[in-house]
N, C-alpha and C positions, 0 to 999 in steps of 0.2 A: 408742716411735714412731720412725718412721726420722727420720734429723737433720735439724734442719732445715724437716719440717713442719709449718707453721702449725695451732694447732686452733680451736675457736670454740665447746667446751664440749659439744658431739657427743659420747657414748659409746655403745658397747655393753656391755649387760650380759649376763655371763657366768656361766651355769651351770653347774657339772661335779660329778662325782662316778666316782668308780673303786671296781674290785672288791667292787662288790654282791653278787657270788655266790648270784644264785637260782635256786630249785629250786621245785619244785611245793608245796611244803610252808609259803611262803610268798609263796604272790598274794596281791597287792592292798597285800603289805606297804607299797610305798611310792607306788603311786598317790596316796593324798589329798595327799603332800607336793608331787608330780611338777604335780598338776595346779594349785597353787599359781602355777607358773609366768609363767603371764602378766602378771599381775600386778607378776612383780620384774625376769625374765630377758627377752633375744631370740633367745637358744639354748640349750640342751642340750647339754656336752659330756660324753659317756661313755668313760672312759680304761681298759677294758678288764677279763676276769676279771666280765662279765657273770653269767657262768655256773657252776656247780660245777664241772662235769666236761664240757662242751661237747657237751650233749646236743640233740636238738632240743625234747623237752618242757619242758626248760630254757630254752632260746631264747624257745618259746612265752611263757613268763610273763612274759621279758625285753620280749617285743613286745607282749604287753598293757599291760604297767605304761606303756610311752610312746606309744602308738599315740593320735593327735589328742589333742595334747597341747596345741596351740596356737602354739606355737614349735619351729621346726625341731631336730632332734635329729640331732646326730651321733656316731660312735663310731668306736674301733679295739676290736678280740677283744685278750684277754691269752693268758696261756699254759693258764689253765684254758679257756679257751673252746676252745684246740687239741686237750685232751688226748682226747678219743673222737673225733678225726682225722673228724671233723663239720663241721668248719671253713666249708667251703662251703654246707652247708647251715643254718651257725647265722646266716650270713650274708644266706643268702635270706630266711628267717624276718625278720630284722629290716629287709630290705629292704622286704618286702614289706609289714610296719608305716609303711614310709614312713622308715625312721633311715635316713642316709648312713653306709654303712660303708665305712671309709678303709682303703686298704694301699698306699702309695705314691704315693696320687694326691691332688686337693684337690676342695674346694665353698666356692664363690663365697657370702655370704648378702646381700640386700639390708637395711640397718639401716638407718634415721634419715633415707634417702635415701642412702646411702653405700654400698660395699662392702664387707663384711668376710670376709676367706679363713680356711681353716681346712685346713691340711695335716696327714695322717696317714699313722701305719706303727705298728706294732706295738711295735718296736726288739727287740734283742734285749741278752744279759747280755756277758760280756768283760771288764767293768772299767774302772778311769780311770784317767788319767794318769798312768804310771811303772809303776803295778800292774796291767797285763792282761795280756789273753792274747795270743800272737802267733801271726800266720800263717804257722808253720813246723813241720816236724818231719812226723809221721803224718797222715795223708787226714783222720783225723777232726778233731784237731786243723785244721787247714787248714779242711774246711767249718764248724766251729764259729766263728770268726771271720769267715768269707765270710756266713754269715748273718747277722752283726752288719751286716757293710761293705754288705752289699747293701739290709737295713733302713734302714743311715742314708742310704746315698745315693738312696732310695726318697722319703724324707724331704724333701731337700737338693732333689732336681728340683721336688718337689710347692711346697717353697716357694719356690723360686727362678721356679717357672713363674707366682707371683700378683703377681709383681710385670709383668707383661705385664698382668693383670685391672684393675691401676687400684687395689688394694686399700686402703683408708683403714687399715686393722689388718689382721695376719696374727697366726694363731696355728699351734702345732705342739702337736698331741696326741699320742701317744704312750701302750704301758702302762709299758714300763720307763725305768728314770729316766736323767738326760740327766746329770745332775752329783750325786756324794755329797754335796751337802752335804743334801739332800732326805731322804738315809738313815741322820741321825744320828738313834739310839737303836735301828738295828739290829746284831746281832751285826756287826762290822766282818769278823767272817772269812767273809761271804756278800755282804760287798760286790761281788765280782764277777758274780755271780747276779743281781743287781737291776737291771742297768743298766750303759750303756756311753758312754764319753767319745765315742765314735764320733759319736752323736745331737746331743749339746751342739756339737761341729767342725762336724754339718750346717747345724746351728740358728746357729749364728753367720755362718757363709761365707755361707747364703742371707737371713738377718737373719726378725726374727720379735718381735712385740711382747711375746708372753707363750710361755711352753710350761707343758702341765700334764699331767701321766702320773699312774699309780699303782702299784700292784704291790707297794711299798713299806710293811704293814701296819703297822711298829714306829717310822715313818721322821718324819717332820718336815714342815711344809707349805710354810714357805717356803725358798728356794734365789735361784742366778743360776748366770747361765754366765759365763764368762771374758770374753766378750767383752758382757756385762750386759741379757743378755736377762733378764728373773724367771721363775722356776720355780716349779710350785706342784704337791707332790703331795698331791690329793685322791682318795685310799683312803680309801673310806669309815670304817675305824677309824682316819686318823688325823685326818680333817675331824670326823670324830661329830654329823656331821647328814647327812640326807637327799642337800643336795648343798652348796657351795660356791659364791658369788656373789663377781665381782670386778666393776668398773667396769674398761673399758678407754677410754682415749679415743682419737678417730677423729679422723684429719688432715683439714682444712678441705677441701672441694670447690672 
C-alpha cells in the first residue's frame, strides 16, 4: 500500500492466471473453474500467452471461457499471442467478450466502494541488473532494447496516471517478469529472454501494490522488487490451478 495509508480491513480479491495457451482443442477446459469466480474474486487478471500461436479461433475460445463471468476481466497478450502477427485482432476478439486488454494504458475497477487500478503492458525480455542488454551497437540491437524501454515506460505512465484516479490499490500486470527472483528454476542462461529489470524500475518510480506476469513456466511464484513492491508469477504451470487468488488490502476512503 502506498506509506502511510490508513486501511479499515477493505480488500480486493484477486484473480490471475498466465499462459493458458488455448486452442480449439480444448474449450470449456477451464470455464467450470472461471465461473467459480464470484464467489471468491472481484477480478480477473490475465498475464498473457492466452493463446498458442495468436490465432483468432484461438482467441475465440479465449473469449468464450471468460465472457460474463461475473467479475470484470482484464488482460495483457504475451508473445504467443503475437506470433501470427494477429495481434490486433486477438485483441478485438477479447474486447469484444468484454475483457480489458492493456498495452500501455490502465482501468479503473469499482470494489468495496473504493477504486482499484490495474495497469498494463506486455513488457518485453533484456535482462536484469548488471546482466542485460544495452542500447548500443547494430539498429537491431538498438530496437531490441527500445522495445523493452518503450514497454516499461508504457507501464510507468499507466501507473503513474492512477494515482490522479484516487486509487485505493494499484496493480501492474504484465507477461514478462519484472525481477529474476520470479525465475528461479529456470535455465539461468534464458534469464534474459523472460523479462526485464526495465519493468520492476517502472514499477517502483510509479509505486504499485502488487505486480503479477507470467511467461515464466519453470519460474517461482513469489518475488519483490527492489524498492518492495510483491511479485507473483502466475503461469499457470507454475500456480497449477486454474488461477491464483491474493487478498489485497485497500487504503481507507
Amino acid at each position: 500500500m502506498t506509506p502511510g495509508a490508513e486501511r479499515d480491513g477493505a480488500v480486493v480479491r484477486v484473480a490471475a492466471v498466465g499462459d493458458i495457451h488455448l486452442s480449439p482443442d480444448c474449450r470449456g477446459l477451464l470455464r467450470p473453474s472461471f465461473e467459480t469466480l464470484p464467489l471468491c474474486a472481484d477480478v480477473l487478471l490475465l498475464a498473457g500467452d492466452l493463446t498458442r500461436h495468436g490465432t483468432v479461433p484461438e482467441a475465440e475460445v479465449v473469449a468464450e471461457e471468460v465472457r460474463d463471468l461475473g467479475v470484470p476481466v482484464v488482460a495483457v497478450l504475451g508473445n504467443h499471442d503475437y506470433h501470427s502477427e494477429r495481434e490486433a485482432d486477438v485483441t478485438r476478439v477479447l474486447a469484444e467478450a468484454g475483457v480489458a486488454v492493456l498495452e500501455g494504458d490502465r482501468v479503473v475497477l469499482p470494489v468495496a466502494g473504493r477504486k482499484v487500478g490495474v495497469a498494463g503492458a506486455k513488457g518485453f525480455c533484456g535482462g536484469f541488473a548488471g546482466r542485460s542488454a544495452g542500447e548500443f551497437g547494430e539498429r537491431e540491437m538498438k530496437d531490441f532494447v527500445r522495445t523493452a524501454r518503450r514497454g516499461a515506460e508504457g507501464l510507468r505512465r499507466a501507473l503513474a496516471d492512477m494515482s490522479a484516479d484516487g486509487c485505493a490499490a494499484r496493480i501492474a500486470l504484465t507477461h514478462f517478469a519484472p525481477v529474476p527472483d520470479t525465475l528461479a528454476g529456470e535455465p539461468i542462461e534464458i534469464y534474459p529472454f523472460l523479462g526485464s529489470y526495465l519493468l520492476a524500475e517502472a514499477i517502483d518510480e510509479a509505486g504499485a501494490d502488487l505486480a503479477v506476469h507470467g511467461h515464466a513456466h519453470l519460474g517461482t511464484e513469489h518475488g519483490m522488487t527492489a524498492g518492495g513492491v510483491r511479485v507473483r508469477n502466475v503461469a499457470q504451470p507454475v500456480i497449477g490451478r486454474a488461477f491464483a487468488l491474493y487478498h489485497l488490502p485497500l487504503a481507507a476512503s
